[in-house]
N, C-alpha and C positions, 0 to 999 in steps of 0.2 A: 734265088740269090744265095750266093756261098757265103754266111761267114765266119771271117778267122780270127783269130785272139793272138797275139803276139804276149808273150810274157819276157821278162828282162828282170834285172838285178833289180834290188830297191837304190841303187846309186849310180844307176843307168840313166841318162836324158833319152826314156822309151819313145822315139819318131822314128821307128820302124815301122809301123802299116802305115804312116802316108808315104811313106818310100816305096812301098808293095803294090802301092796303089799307080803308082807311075807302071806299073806291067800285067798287072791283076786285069782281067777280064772285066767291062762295063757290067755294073752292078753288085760288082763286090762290098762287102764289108764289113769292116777291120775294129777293133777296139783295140786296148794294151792294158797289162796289167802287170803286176809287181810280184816277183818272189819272194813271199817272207822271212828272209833270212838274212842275217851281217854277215855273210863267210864275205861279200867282196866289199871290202875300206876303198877311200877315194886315192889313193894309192896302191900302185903294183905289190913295193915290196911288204905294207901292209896284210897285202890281202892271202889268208890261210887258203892253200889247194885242200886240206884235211876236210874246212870246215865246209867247203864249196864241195867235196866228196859226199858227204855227207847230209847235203840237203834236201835228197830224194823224196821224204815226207812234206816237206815245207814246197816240192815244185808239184807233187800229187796232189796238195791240198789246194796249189793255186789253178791247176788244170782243170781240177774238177769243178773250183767254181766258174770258172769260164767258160766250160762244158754245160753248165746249170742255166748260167746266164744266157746259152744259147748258140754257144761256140761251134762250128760243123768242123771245124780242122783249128789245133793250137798249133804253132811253134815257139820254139824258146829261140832267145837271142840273149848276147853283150857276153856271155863267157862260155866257151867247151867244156860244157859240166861235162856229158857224157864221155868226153875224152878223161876226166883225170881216171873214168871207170878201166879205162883200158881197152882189152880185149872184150870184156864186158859191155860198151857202148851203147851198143843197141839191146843187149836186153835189158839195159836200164831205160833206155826208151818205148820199151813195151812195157814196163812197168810202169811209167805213167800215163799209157796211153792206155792202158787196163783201167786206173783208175779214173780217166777222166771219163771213160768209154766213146771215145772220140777219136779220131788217127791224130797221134802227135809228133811233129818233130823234132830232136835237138839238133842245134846246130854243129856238134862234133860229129854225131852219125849221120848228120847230111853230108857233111865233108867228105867220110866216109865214101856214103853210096854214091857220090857224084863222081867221086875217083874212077871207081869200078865202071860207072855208067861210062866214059869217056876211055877205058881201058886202061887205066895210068898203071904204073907198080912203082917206077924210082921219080922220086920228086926232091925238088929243094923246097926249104921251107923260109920266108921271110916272118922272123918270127917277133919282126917290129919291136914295142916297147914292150915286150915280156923278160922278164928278169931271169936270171939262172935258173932257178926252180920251175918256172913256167916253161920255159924251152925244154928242159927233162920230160915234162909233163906229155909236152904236145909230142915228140919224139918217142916216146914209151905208147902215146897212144896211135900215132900211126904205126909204127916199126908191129907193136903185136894185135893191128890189123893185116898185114900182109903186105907195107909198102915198106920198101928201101928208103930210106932215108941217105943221100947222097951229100948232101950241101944243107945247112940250118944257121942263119946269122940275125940275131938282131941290131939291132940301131946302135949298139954301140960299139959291137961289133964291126958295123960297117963305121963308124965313124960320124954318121948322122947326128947323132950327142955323145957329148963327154961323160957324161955321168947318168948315174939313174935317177937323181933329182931332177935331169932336165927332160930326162923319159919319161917321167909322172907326169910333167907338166906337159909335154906334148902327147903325149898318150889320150887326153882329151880334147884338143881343138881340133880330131878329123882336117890334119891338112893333108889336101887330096893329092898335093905338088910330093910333100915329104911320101904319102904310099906308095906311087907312080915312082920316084926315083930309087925307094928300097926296093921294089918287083923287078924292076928293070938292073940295077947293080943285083940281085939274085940271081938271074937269069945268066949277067956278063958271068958270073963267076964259076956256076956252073957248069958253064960251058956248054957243050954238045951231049952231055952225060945224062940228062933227066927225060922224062917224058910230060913233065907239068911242072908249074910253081904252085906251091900252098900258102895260102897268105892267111897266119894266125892273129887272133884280134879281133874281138867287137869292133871296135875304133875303126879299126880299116879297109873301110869299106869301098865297096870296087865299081859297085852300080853305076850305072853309064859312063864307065869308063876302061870296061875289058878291054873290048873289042880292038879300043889302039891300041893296049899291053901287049895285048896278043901279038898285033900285026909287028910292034916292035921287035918281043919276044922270040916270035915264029915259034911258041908254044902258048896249049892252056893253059888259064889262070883261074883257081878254084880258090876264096873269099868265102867266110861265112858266112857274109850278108848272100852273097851268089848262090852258095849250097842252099842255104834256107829256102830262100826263094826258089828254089830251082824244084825243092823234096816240095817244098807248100802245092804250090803250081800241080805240080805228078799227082799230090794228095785230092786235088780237087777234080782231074783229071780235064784240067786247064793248060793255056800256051799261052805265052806272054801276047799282052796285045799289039807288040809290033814286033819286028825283029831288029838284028844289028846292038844285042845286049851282050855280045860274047858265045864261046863253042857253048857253054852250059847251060845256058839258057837258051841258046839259039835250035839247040839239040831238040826239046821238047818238040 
């Protein structure tokens, strides 16, 4: 029996391992634990990129106890720590998976390696309820991993909300109706120019519901929650227990 530890923000609602568990191989299991740090407030434009840079101690510390308590594989969810690192990314994710001494993944360098694994290089990014600063963010960290950045809109952008008051606010009810219509107006705008959509955000999660994006799309769609699960699954050296989850998990 494999099990995995999911870690999240301390202002995360953490129900990602029973989400994991809907693909996770019979006998898996899951616990969740909390990063100890305020870098993310229950708002966007609250939340420092600095202080969430910066908390590579505070996610070592929670790896490792996870690791202690029994953990065989962590991952991190709810924000792209290892993306505000940049190019850096993944050596920050060896860095805590040094300290947990366990294989970890974040979910910015899964994003990463899921791209690569699927061949992508130019993508558009839906970069949902992320405020200016965050859209920099998530741009600076694909662009110097080696992807084109062709197309990047979030929600207000698109015109989904007015304001970023009403971004905060939607930013936490996961409505799967508002995801599906951002990927898909990403897609229209792009046009014929990308090789993939990247869907930025904890919040917007994709899980059983690629598969139609795609078919609508007639391109991949790569989701943190997706990525995560995608690196987790490789880490345990596991395949989802059914198929019909999308190209990226379908791929394993």
């Amino acid at each position: 029996m494999t099990k995995v530890g999911f870690l999240a923000p301390l202002t995360t609602w953490n129900d990602i391992p029973l989400a994991f568990l809907r693909i996770a191989p019979e006998g898996t299991s899951v616990a969740g634990a909390f990063i100890p740090s305020r870098g993310l407030a229950r708002t966007m434009a609250g939340s420092s990129l600095d202080r969430i840079a910066e908390a590579l101690p505070a996610m070592q510390e929670a790896a490792r106890d996870l690791a202690e308590a029994g953990a065989d594989v962590i991952a991190q969810f709810g924000i792209p720590f290892s993306l505000t690192h940049a190019e850096r990314a993944r050596d920050v994710q060896s860095q805590v998976a040094d300290a947990a001494g366990v294989p970890v993944l974040l979910m910015g360098a899964a994003m990463l390696d899921a791209l690569n694994h699927l061949g992508v290089r130019r993508i558009a990014i839906a970069s949902g309820y992320y405020p200016g600063d965050w859209v920099s963010m998530a741009r600076r960290g694909f662009e110097s991993n080696g992807f084109d950045v062709v197309l990047q809109e979030n929600w207000i952008e698109q015109g989904i909300v007015g304001s970023i008051e009403e971004s905060d606010r939607l930013a936490w009810e996961q409505d799967v109706a508002v995801t599906k219509a951002h990927v898909l107006r990403t897609a229209e705008r792009a046009g014929g120019s990308i090789d993939a959509i990247v869907v930025c955000g904890g919040g917007l999660r994709l899980l059983g519901y690629t598969a139609e994006l795609e078919a609508k799309a007639g391109l991949p769609v790569v989701a943190g929650d997706l990525a995560m699960y995608w690196a987790t699954l490789r880490a345990m050296a596991a395949k989802p227990r059914t198929t019909g989850w999308g190209r990226l998990l379908d791929s394993l």
